[in-house]
C-alpha positions as CSV (number, residue, x, y, z in Angstrom):
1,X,-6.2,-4.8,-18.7
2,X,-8.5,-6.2,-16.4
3,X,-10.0,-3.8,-13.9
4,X,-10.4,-4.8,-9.9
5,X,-13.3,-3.2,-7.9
6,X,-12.7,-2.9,-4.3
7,X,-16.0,-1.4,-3.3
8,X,-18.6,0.3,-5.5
9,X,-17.1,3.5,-6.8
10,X,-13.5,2.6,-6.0
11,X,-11.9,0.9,-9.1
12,X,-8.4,0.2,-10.2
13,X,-7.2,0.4,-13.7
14,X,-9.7,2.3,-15.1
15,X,-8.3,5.9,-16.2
16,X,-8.6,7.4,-12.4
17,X,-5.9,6.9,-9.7
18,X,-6.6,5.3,-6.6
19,X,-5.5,6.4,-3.2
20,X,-4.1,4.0,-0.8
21,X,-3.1,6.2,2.4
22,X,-2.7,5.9,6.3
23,X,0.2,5.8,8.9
24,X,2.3,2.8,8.5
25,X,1.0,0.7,11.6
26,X,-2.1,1.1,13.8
27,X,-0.5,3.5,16.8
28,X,-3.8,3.7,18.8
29,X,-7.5,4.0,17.5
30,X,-8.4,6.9,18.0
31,X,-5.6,8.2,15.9
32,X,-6.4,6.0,13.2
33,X,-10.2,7.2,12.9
34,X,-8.7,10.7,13.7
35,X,-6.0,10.7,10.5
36,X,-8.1,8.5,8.3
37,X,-11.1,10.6,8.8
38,X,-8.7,14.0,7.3
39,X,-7.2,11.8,5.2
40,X,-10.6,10.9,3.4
41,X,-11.9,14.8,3.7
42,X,-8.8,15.7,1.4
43,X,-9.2,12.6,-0.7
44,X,-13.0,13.8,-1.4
45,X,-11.9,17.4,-2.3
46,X,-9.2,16.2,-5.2
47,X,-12.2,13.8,-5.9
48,X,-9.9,10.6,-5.9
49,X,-11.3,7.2,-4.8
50,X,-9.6,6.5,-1.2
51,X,-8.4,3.2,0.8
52,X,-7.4,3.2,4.5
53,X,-4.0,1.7,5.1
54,X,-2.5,0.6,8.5
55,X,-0.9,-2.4,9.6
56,X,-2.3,-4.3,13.2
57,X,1.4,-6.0,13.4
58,X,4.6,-4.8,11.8
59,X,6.3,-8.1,11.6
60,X,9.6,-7.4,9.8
61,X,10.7,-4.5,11.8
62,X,14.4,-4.3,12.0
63,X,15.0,-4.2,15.4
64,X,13.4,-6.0,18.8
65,X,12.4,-3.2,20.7
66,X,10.6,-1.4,17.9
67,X,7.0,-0.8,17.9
68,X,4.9,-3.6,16.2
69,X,1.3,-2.6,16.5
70,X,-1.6,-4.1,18.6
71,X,-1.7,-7.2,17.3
72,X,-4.7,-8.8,15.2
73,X,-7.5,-8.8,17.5
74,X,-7.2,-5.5,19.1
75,X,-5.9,-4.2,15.4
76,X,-9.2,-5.9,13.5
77,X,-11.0,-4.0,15.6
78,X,-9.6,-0.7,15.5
79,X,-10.3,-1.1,11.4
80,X,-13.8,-1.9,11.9
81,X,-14.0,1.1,13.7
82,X,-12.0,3.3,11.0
83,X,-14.2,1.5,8.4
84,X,-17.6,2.7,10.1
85,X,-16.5,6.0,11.1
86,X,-15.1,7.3,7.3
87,X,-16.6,5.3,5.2
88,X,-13.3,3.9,3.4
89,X,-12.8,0.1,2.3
90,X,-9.7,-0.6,4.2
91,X,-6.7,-2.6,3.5
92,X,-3.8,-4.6,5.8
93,X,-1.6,-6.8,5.5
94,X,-1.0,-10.2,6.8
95,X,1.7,-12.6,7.6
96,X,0.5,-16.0,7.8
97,X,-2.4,-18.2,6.3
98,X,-4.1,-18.8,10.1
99,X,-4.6,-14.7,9.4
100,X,-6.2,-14.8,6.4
101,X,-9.8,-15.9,7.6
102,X,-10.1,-13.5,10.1
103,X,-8.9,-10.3,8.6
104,X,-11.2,-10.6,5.2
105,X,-14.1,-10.4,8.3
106,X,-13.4,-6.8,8.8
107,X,-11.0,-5.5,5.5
108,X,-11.7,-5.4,1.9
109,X,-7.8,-5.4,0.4
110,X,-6.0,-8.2,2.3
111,X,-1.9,-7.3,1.4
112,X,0.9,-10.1,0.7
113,X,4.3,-7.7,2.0
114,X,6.9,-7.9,0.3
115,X,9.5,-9.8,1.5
116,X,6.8,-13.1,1.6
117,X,6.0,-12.2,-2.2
118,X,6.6,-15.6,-3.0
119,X,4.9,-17.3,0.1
120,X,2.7,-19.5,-1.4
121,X,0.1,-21.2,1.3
122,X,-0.4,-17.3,2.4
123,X,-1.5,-16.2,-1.1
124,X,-3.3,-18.8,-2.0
125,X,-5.2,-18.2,2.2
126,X,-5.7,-14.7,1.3
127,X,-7.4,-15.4,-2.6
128,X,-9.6,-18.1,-1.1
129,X,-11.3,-15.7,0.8
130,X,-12.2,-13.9,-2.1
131,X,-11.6,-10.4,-0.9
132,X,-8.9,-8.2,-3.1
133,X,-5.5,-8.7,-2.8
134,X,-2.7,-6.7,-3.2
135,X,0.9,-8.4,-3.7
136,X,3.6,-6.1,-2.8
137,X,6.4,-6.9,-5.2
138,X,9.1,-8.4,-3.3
139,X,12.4,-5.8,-3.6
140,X,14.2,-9.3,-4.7
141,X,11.5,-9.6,-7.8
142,X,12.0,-8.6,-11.2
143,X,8.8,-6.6,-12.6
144,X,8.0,-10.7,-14.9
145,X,8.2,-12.5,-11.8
146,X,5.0,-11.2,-10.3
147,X,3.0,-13.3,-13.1
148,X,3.6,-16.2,-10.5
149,X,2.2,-14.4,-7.6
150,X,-0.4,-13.7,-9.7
151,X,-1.4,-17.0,-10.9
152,X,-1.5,-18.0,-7.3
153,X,-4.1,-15.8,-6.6
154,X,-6.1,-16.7,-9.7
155,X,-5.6,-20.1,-10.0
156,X,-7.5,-20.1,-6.9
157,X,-10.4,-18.6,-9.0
158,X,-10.0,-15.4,-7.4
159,X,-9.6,-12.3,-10.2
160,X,-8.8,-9.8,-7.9
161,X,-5.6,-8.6,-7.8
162,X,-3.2,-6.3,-8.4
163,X,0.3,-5.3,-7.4
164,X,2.2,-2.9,-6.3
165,X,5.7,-1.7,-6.5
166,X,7.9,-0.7,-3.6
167,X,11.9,-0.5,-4.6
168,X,14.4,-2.8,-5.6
169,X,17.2,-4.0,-3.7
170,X,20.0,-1.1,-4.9
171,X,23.4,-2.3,-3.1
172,X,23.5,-2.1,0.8
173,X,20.4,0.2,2.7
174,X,19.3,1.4,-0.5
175,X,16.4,0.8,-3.0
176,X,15.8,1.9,-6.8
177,X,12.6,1.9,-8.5
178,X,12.8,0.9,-12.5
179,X,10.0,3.3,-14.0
180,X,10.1,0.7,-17.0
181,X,8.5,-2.2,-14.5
182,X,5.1,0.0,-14.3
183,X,4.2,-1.3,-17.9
184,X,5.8,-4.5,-17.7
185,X,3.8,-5.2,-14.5
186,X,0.3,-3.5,-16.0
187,X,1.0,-5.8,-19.4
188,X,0.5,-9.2,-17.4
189,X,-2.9,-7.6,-17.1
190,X,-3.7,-6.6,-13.7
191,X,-4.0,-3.4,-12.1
192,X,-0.2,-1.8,-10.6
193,X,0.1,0.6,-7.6
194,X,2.8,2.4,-6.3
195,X,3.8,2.9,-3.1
196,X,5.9,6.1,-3.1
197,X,7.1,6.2,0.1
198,X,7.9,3.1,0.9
199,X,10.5,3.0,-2.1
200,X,11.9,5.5,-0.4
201,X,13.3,3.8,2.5
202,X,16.8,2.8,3.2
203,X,16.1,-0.4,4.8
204,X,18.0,-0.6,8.0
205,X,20.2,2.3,7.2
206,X,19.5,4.0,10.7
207,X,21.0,1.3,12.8
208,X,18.6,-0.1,14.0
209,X,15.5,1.6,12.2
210,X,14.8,1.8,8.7
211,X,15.7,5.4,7.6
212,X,14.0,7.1,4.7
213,X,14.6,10.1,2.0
214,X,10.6,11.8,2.6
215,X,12.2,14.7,0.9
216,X,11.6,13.1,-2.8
217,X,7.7,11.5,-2.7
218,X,7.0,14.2,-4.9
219,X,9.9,13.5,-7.6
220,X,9.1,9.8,-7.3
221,X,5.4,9.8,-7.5
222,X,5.3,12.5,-10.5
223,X,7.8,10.4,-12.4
224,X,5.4,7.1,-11.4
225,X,2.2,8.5,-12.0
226,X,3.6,9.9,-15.7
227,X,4.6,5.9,-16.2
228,X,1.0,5.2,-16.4
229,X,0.1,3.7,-12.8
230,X,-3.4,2.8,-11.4
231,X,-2.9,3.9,-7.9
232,X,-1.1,5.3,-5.3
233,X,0.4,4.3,-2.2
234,X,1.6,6.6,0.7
235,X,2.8,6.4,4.5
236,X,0.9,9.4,5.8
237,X,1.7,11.4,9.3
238,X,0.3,14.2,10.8
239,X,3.9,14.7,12.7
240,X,6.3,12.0,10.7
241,X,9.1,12.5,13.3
242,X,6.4,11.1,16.1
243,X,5.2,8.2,14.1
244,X,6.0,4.5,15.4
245,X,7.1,3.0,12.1
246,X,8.5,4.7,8.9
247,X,8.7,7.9,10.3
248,X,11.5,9.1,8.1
249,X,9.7,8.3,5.2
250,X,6.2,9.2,5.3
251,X,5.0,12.1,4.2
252,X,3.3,14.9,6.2
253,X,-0.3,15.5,6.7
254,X,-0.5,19.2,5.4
255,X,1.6,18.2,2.2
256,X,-1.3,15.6,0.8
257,X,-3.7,17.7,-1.0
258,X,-1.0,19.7,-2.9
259,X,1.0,16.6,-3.9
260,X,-2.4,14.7,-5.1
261,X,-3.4,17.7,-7.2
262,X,-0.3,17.5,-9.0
263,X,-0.3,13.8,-9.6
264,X,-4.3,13.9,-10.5
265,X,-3.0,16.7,-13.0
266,X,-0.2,14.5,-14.7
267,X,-2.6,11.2,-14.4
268,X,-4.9,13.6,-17.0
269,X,-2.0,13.9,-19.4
270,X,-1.0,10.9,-19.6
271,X,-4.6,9.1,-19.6
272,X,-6.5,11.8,-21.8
């Protein structure tokens, strides 16, 4: 399996997992530089490799009135600021090509979300840049169907990718993750994360919102990690019930360091 460095020291695939971590969407800067900075002290002190995560825009939200984010200008620069004040390669996601250019100025992981998994003129904007990317697996996607996604990254001549699993469609407001699609996924030869919390969610189950069962990241993410994954993928809150997006999935600040012992400690048995 082909490996993907983000920046020096932070590698996917190799026997190490990766942390991918932040709140959901950018609520101001200084709490992004504030959580990402505590974030990356815990990160340090498990000794696993650490990506920010926030978004600038949450474009899919399920309701008009919810909270979106900045917006890219004022969002680009709250990550530059993140970036420079922790040290972390960052990542964020984007939602059309015209976005692609500008984002791989400041971030090092530019993300395809999942629901425009198979939108090919932004994929192919976001591998031209040649900065990573990261295709979320659409929750309409069987685990073979990424090959495509990938291909359009690669076919570009851009190596760098990986993907990353975040629920299947499971009947009405409800997803399922298939631990059998982890080694599918890593077979077509590319690095696979999973996001934990995300999976999760029960999309549009709070009328209005997107509720969320934060009750079983660790369950989900022990039974992941012991299917062999690169890296994980987490919505992370100092107070989840304040948060602007996700809240009811995300999991708490003060339950990070204790959850990534135990998946570094399974990661061990199952990659000796």
């Amino acid at each position: 399996m082909n490996t993907v460095t983000i920046v020096p020291g932070v590698t996917l695939g190799d026997r190490g997992l990766v942390l991918i971590a932040g709140p959901c969407v950018i609520e101001s800067p200084d709490h992004a530089v504030a959580l990402g900075g505590r974030i990356a002290e815990i990160a340090r002190r498990v000794k696993m490799p650490y990506v920010f995560k926030a978004s600038f825009d949450k474009a899919n939200r399920t309701s008009l009135t919810s909270f979106r984010g900045p917006g890219l200008d004022a969002g680009l620069k709250t990550l530059e600021q993140v970036k420079k004040a922790i040290g972390a390669p960052i990542l964020t996601d984007i939602h059309d090509a015209s976005q692609a250019e500008p984002a791989a100025a400041v971030v090092d992981v530019l993300q395809i979300p999942a629901f425009l998994s198979r939108q090919t003129d932004l994929i192919v904007a976001a591998a031209k840049t040649g900065r990573v990317v990261n295709v979320k697996k659409g929750q309409f996607l069987a685990p073979l169907d990424v090959k495509h996604a990938i291909r359009k990254v690669t076919d570009t001549g851009n190596p760098r990718v990986f993907i990353t699993e975040r629920g299947f469609t499971f009947g009405y407001n409800n997803l399922v993750v298939d631990m059998r699609a982890f080694p599918m996924m890593r077979a077509l030869g590319v690095p696979v994360v999973f996001d934990i919390t995300h999976s999760l969610q029960l999309p549009g189950g709070g009328d209005g919102v997107t509720a969320g069962l934060a009750e079983y990241i660790e369950p989900l993410g022990s039974a992941g990690v012991g299917a062999g994954i690169d890296g994980i993928f987490l919505e992370v809150h100092e107070d989840p019930a304040k948060a602007k997006s996700d809240s009811q999935n995300a999991l708490r600040l003060d339950k990070l360091e204790a959850l990534l012992t135990r998946l570094n400690r399974i990661n061990e048995v199952v990659k000796p």
